[in-house]
C-alpha positions as CSV (number, residue, x, y, z in Angstrom):
1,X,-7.6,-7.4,8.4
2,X,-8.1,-6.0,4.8
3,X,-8.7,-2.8,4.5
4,X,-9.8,-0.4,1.6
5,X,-8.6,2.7,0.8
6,X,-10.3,4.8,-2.1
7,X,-9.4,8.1,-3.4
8,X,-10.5,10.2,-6.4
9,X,-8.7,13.3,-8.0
10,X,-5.1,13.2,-7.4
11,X,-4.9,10.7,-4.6
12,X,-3.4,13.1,-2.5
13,X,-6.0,11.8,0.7
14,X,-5.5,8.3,-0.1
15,X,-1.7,8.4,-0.1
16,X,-1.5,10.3,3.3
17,X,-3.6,7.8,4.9
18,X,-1.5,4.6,3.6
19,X,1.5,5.7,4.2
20,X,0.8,6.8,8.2
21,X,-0.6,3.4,7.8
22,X,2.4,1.8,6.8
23,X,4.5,3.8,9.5
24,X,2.6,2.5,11.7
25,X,3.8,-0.8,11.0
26,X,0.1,-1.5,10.1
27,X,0.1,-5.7,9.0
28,X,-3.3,-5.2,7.8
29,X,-3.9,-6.1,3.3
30,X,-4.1,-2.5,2.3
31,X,-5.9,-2.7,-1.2
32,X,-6.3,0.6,-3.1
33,X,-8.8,2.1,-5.5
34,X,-9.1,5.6,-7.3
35,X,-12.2,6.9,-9.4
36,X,-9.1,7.2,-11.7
37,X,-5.4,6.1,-12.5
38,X,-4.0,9.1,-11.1
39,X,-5.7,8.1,-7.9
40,X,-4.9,4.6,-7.8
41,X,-1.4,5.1,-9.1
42,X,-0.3,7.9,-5.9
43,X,-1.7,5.4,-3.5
44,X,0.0,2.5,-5.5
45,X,3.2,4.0,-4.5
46,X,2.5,4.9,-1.2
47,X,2.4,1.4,-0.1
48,X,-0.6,-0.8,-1.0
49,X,-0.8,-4.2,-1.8
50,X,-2.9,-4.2,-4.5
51,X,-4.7,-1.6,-6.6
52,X,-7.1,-1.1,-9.3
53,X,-9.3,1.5,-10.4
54,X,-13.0,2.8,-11.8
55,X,-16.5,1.7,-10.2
56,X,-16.6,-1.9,-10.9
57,X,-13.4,-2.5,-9.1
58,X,-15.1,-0.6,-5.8
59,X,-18.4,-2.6,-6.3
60,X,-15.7,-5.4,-5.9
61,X,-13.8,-5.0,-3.4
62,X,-16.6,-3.2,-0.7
63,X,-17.4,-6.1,-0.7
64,X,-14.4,-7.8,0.4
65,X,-13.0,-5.4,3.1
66,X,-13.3,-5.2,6.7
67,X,-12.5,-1.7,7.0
68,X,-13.1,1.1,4.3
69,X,-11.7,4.5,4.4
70,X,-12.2,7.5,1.8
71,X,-13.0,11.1,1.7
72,X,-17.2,11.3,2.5
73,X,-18.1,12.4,-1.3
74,X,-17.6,8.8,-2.4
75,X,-20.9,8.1,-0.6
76,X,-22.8,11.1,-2.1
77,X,-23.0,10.2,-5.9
78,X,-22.2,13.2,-8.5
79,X,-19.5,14.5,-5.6
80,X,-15.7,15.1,-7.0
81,X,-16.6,17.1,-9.8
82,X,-19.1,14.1,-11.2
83,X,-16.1,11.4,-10.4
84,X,-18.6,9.4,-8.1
85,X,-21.2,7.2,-9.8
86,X,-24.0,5.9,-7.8
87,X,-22.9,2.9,-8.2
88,X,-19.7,3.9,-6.5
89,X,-21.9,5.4,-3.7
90,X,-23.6,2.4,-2.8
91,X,-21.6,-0.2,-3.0
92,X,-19.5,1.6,-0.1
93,X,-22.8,2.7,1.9
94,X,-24.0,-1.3,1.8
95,X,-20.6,-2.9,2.5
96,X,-20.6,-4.3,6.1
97,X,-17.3,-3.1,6.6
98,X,-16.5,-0.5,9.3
99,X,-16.7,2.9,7.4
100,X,-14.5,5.6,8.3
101,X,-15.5,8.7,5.7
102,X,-13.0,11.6,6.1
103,X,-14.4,15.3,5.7
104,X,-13.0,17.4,3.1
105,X,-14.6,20.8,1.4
106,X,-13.8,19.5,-2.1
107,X,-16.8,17.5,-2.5
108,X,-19.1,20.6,-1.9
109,X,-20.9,18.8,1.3
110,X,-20.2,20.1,4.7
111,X,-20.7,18.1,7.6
112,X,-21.9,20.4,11.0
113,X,-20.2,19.8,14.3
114,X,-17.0,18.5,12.8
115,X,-14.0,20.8,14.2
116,X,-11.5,22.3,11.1
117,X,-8.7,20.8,12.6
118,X,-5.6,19.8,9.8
119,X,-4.7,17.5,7.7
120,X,-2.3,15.3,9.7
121,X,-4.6,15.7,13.0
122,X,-7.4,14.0,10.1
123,X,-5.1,11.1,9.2
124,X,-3.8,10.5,12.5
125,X,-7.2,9.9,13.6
126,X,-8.2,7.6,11.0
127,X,-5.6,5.8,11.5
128,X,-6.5,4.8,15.1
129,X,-10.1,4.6,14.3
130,X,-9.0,1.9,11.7
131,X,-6.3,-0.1,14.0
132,X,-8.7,-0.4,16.8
């Protein structure tokens, strides 16, 4: 199973979710992508096989996965303080991969109905969701 991780900003998300992938002992090909180097190097060192970084490398690899996890402002283009360009946006909403979009108040967008529950309750989740 290959499965994308992509984070913006910091990479704080994207980090959390690789590593409670990898102590999972999680045998899926964990490939990682920021909007930026800072991104892409904090999930670099949490674990993944391979990184890279910008828009063209997420066109790429959307393509590629089977399972694709980020925070939900990588599908709404302009979110992250302008760090998510359309084409960003699309290529993850038209990837046949499984999607699994975490919520976050960051990206200005607020999804109804989803609980406030913490961080590691959020990771945990998408953990399973992306293991089953």
């Amino acid at each position: 199973m290959r499965i994308l991780v992509i984070d913006a900003q910091g990479g704080g998300l994207g980090k959390a979710v690789i590593t409670a992938l990898r102590q999972r002992d999680c045998n899926a090909h964990i490939v990682a992508v920021g909007t930026n180097s800072n991104a892409t190097s904090a999930m670099l060192k949490a674990g993944a096989a391979e990184a890279a970084t910008g828009e063209n490398s997420i066109i790429v690899t959307a393509r590629k996965a089977d399972v694709i996890i980020c925070p939900i402002g990588l599908v709404i283009a302009d979110s992250m303080l302008g760090e998510v360009t359309e084409g960003m946006a699309l290529a993850i909403a038209r990837s046949d991969a499984k999607k699994i979009l975490i919520p976050s108040k960051g990206c200005n967008n607020y999804v109804a109905g989803v609980k406030k529950i913490g961080l590691k309750e959020i990771i945990d989740d998408v953990v399973e969701c992306a293991l089953c």
